[in-house]
One Martini backbone bead per residue (centre of mass of N, CA, C, O) as a GRO file, in nm:
protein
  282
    1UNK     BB    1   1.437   2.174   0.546
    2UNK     BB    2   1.408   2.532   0.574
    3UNK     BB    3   1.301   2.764   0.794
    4UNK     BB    4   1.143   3.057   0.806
    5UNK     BB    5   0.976   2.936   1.083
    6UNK     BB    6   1.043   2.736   1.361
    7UNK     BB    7   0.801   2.476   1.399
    8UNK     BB    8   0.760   2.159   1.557
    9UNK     BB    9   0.470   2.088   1.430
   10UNK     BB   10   0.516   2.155   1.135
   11UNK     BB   11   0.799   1.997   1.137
   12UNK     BB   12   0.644   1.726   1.109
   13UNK     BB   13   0.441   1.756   0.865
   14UNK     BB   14   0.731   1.785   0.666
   15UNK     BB   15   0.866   1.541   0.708
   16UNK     BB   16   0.657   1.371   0.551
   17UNK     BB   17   0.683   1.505   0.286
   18UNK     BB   18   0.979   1.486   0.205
   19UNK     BB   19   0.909   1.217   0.161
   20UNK     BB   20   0.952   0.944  -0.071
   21UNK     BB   21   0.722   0.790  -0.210
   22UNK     BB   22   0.615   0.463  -0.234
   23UNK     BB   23   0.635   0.238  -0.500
   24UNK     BB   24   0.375   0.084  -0.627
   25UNK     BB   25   0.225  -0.239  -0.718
   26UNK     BB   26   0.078  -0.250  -1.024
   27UNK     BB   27  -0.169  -0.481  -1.146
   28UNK     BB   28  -0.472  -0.361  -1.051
   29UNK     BB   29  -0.779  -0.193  -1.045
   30UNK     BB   30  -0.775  -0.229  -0.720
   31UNK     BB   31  -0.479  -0.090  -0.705
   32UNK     BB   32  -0.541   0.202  -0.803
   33UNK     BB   33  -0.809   0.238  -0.601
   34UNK     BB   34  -0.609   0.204  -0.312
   35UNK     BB   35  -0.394   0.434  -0.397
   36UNK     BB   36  -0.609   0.661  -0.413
   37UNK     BB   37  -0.712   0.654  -0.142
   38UNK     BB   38  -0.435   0.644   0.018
   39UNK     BB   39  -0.373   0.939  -0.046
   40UNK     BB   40  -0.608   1.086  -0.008
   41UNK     BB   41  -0.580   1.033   0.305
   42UNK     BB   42  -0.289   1.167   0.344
   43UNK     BB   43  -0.314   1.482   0.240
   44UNK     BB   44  -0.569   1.554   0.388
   45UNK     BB   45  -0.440   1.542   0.664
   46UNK     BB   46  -0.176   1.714   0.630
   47UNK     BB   47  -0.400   1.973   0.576
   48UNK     BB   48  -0.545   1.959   0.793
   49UNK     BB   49  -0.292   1.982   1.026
   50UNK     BB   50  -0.221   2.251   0.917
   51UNK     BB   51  -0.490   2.410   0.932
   52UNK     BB   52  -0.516   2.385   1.228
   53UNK     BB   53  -0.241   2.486   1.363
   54UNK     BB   54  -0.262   2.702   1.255
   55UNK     BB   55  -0.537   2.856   1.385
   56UNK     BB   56  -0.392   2.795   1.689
   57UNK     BB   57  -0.186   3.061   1.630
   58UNK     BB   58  -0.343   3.286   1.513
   59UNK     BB   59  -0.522   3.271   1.810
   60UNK     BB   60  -0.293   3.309   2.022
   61UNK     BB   61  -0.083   3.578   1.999
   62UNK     BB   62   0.216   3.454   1.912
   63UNK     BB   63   0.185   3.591   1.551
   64UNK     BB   64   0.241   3.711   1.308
   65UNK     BB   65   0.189   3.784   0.998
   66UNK     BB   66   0.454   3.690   0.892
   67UNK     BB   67   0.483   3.450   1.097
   68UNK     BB   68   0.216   3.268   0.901
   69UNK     BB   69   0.349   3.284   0.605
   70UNK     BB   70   0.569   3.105   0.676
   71UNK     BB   71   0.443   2.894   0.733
   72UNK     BB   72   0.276   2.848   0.468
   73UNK     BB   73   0.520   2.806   0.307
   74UNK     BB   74   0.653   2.590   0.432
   75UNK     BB   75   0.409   2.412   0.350
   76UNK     BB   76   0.386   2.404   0.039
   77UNK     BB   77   0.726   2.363  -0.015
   78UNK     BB   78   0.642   2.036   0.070
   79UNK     BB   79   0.414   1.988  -0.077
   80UNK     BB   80   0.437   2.052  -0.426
   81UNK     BB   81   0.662   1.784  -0.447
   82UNK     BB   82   0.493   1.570  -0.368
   83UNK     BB   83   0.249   1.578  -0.495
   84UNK     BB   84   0.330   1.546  -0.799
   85UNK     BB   85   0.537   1.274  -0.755
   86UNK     BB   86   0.304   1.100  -0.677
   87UNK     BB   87   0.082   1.144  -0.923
   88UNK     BB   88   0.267   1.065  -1.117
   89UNK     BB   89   0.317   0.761  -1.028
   90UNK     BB   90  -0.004   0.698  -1.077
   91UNK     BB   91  -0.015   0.739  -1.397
   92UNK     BB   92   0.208   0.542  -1.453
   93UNK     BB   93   0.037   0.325  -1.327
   94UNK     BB   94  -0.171   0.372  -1.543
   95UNK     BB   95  -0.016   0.319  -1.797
   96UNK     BB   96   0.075   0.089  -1.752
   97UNK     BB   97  -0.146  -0.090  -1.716
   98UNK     BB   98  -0.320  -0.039  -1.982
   99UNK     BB   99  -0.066  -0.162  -2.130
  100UNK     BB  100  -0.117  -0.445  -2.031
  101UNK     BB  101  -0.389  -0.532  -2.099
  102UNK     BB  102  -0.388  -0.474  -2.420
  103UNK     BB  103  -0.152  -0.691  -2.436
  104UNK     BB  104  -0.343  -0.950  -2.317
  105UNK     BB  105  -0.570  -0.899  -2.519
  106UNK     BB  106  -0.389  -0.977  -2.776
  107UNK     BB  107  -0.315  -1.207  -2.688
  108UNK     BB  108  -0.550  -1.378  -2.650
  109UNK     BB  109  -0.691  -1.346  -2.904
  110UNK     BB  110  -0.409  -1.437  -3.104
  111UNK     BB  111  -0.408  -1.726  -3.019
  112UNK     BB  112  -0.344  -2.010  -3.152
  113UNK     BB  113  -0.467  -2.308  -3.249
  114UNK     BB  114  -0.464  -2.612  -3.298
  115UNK     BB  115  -0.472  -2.839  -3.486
  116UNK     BB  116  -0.687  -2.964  -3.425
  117UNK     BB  117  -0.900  -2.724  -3.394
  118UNK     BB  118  -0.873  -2.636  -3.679
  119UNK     BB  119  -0.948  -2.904  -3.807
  120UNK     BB  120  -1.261  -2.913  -3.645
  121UNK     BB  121  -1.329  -2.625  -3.731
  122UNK     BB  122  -1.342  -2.658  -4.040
  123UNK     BB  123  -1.550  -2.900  -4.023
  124UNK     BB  124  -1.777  -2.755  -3.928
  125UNK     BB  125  -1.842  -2.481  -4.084
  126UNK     BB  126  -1.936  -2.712  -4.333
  127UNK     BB  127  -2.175  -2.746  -4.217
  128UNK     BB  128  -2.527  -2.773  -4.225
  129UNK     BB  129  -2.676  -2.973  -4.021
  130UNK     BB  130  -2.761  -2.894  -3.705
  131UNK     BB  131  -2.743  -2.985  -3.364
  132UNK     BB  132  -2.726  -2.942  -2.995
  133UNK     BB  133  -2.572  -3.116  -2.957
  134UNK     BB  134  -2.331  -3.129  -3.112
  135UNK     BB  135  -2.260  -2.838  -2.995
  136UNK     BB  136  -2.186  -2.955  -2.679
  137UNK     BB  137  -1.951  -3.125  -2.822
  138UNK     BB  138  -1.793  -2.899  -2.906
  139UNK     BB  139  -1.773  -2.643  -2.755
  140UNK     BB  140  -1.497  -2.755  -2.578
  141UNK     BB  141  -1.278  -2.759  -2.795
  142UNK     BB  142  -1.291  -2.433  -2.824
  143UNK     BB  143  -1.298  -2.283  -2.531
  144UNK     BB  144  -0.954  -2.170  -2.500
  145UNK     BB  145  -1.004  -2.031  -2.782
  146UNK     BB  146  -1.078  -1.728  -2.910
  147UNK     BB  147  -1.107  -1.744  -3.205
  148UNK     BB  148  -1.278  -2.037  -3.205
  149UNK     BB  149  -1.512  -1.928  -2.991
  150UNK     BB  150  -1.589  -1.714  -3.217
  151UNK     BB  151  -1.675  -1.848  -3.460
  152UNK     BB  152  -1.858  -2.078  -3.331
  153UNK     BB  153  -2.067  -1.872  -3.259
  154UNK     BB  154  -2.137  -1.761  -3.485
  155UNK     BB  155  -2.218  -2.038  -3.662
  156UNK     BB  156  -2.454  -2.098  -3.427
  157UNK     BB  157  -2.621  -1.836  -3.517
  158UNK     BB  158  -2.679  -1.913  -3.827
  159UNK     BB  159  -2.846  -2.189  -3.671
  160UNK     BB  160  -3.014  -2.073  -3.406
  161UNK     BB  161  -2.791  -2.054  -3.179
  162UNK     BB  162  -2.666  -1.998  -2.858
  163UNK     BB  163  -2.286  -1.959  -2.746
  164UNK     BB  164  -2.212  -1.996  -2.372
  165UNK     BB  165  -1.984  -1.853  -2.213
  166UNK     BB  166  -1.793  -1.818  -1.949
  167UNK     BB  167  -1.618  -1.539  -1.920
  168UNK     BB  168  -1.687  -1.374  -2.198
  169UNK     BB  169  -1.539  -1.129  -2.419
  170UNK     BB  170  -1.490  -0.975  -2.614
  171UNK     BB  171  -1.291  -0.707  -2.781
  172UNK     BB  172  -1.411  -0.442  -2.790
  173UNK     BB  173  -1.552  -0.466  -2.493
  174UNK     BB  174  -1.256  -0.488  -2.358
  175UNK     BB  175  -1.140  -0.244  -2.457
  176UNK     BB  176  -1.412  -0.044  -2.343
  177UNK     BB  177  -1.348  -0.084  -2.040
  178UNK     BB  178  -1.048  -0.014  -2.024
  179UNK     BB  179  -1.115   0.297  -2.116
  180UNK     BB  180  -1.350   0.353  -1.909
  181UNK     BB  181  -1.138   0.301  -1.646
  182UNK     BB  182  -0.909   0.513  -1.740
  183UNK     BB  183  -1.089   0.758  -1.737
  184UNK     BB  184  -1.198   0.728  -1.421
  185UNK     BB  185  -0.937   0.719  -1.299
  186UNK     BB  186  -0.881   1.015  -1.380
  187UNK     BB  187  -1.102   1.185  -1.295
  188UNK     BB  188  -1.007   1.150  -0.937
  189UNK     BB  189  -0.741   1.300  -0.937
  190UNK     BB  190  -0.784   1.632  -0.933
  191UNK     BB  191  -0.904   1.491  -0.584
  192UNK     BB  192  -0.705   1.379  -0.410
  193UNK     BB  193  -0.689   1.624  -0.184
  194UNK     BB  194  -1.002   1.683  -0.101
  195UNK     BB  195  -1.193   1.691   0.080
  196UNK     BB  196  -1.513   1.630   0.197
  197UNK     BB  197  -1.592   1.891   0.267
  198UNK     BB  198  -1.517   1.978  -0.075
  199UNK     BB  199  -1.605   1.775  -0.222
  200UNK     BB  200  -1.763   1.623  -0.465
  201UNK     BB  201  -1.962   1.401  -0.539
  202UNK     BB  202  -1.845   1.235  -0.736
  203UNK     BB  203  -1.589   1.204  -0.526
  204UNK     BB  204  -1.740   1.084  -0.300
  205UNK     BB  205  -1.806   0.842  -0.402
  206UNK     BB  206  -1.484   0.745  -0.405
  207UNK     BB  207  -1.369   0.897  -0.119
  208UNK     BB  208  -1.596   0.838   0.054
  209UNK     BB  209  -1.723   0.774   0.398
  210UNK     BB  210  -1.843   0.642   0.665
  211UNK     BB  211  -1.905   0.599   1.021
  212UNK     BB  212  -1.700   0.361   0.984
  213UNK     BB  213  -1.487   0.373   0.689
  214UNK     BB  214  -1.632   0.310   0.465
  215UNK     BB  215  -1.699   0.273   0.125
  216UNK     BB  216  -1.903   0.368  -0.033
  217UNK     BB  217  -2.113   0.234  -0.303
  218UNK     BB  218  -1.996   0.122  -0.620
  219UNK     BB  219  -2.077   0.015  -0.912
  220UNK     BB  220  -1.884   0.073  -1.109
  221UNK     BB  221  -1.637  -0.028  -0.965
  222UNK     BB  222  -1.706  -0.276  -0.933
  223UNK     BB  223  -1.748  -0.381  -1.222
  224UNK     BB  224  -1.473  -0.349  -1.279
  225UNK     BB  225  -1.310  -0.477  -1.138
  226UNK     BB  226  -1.455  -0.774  -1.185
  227UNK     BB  227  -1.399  -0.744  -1.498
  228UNK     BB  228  -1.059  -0.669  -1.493
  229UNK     BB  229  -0.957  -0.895  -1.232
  230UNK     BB  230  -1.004  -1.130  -1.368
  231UNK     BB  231  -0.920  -1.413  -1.519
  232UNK     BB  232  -0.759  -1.333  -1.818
  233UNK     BB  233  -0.785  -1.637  -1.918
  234UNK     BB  234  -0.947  -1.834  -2.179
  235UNK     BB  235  -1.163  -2.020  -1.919
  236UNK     BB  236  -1.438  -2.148  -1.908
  237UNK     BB  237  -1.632  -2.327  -1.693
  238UNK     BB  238  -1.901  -2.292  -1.864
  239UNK     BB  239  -2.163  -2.423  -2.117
  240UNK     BB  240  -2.434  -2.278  -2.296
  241UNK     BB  241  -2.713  -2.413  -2.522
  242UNK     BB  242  -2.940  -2.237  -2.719
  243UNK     BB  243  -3.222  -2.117  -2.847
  244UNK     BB  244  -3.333  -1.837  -3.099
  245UNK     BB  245  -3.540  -1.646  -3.085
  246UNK     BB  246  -3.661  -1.445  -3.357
  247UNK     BB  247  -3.647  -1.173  -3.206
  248UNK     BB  248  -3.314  -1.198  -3.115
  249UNK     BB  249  -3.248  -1.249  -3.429
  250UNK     BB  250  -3.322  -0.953  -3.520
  251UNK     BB  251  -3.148  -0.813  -3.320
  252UNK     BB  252  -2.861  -0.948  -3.368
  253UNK     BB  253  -2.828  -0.815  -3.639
  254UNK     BB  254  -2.912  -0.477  -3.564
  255UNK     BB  255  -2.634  -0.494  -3.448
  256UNK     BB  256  -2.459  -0.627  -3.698
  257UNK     BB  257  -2.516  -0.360  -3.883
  258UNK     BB  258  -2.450  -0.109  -3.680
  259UNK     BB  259  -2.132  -0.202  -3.625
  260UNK     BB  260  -2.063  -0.191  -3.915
  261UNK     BB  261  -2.159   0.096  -4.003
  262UNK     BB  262  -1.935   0.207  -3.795
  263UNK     BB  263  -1.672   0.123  -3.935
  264UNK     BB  264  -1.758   0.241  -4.193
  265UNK     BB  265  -1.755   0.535  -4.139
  266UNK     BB  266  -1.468   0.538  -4.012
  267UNK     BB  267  -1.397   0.493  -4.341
  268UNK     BB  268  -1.473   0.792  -4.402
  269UNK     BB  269  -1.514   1.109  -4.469
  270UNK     BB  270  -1.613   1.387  -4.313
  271UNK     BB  271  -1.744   1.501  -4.599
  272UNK     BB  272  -1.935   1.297  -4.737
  273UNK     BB  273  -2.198   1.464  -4.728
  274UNK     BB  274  -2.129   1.700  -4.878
  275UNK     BB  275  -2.054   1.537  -5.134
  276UNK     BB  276  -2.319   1.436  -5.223
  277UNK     BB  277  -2.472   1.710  -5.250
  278UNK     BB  278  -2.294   1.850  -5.461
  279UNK     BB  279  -2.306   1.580  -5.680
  280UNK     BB  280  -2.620   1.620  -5.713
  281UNK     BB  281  -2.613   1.941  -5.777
  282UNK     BB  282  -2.436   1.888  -6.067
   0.00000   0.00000   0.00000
């Protein structure tokens, strides 16, 4: 890039900028939060050597205003498409990722069964009196399946048994995680260049450190990590099946009753309230 205004210090600083970022391999959601904060770390560093330099020439009376603008000019015109570049990249990794999730997701749910699994799935869900024991025997077959563990898990509930998967999530919950992640982490992009002394707190909580250099501690982001980075495929370790007491039992009905109430809703018109009421008054 050629200079309005030729300084050697400055010029070291736009050849870092003209450099095209190299684009990373993102994986995992934790994957996508160290690209975050390593360009983070990146960017601010070289505005702020920038903004150091400048102030250091133009306190020296060795620069006209016209030639602090000029380098100043020269510092925006290799930072602004340095900028634009690297967080397109840093997008397309976030909605790589997030389509990858959904697709995983989908595989997972929708995995057939095998055909033993279907044949003595069919034959416990016709049982009707059922003990803790059958179902801790029966309960290792269907575990692999997300199907099948999704069934019996229902079927136990309705005979008041809880059969307690080790990390078993939902369909639903587990879609709901990874939009609250893709949310959550393209909310930090906007702050992506600035300073820690001049960023928001809800920023300064994903990109801020510590006096040793570590970053803040965040829970949210923490427990997405743990969620979203687990071993993706369907292999429970442990299996626990309690007794469901009858508050419980309560509790989970007026769930999925709840849950079904928003379903419907969501497949009714937006003005169905008020055609009810017009239909009334008719």
């Amino acid at each position: 890039m050629k200079m309005r205004l030729f300084d050697p210090d400055i010029a070291r600083i736009l050849e870092r900028l003209e450099r095209e970022p190299a684009t990373t391999t993102v994986k995992t959601f934790a994957d996508i939060v160290k690209v975050l904060r390593d360009t983070h770390i990146f960017l601010t560093e070289q505005r702020e050597q920038f903004e150091r330099l400048y102030n250091e020439k133009r306190f020296s009376g060795r620069f006209t205003q016209s030639g602090l603008n000029d380098l100043r000019a020269d510092f925006e015109d290799a930072y602004k498409p340095f900028y634009e570049l690297i967080t397109s990249q840093i997008k397309n990794s976030i909605e790589n990722w997030k389509d990858r999730e959904e697709k995983n997701l989908y595989a997972i749910t929708n995995k057939a069964p095998t055909d033993d699994q279907a044949r003595k799935l069919e034959v416990v869900l016709k049982r009707d009196n059922i003990s803790k024991t059958e179902l801790e025997m029966w309960a290792r077959d269907f575990g692999d399946n997300y199907l099948c563990a999704s069934a019996f898990r229902d079927f136990a509930e309705r005979k008041g048994y809880q059969v307690i998967y080790s990390d078993f999530t939902d369909a639903d919950t587990r879609l709901e995680d990874i939009n609250k992640a893709y949310e959550f982490i393209n909310s930090r992009l906007p702050e992506i260049d600035v300073s820690n002394a001049d960023i928001s707190y809800t920023g300064l909580t994903f990109y801020g450190t510590d006096e040793s250099g570590a970053y803040y501690q965040n829970g949210f982001l923490d427990a997405y990590i743990e969620c979203l980075d687990a071993d993706p495929t369907f292999k429970p370790q442990t299996i626990e099946i309690k007794p469901i007491v009858e508050a419980e039992k309560t509790e989970r009905e007026i769930k999925r009753l709840q849950k079904e109430l928003e379903r419907l809703k969501a497949t009714l018109p937006d003005d169905v309230a008020e055609r009810l009421v017009n239909e009334k008054k008719a």
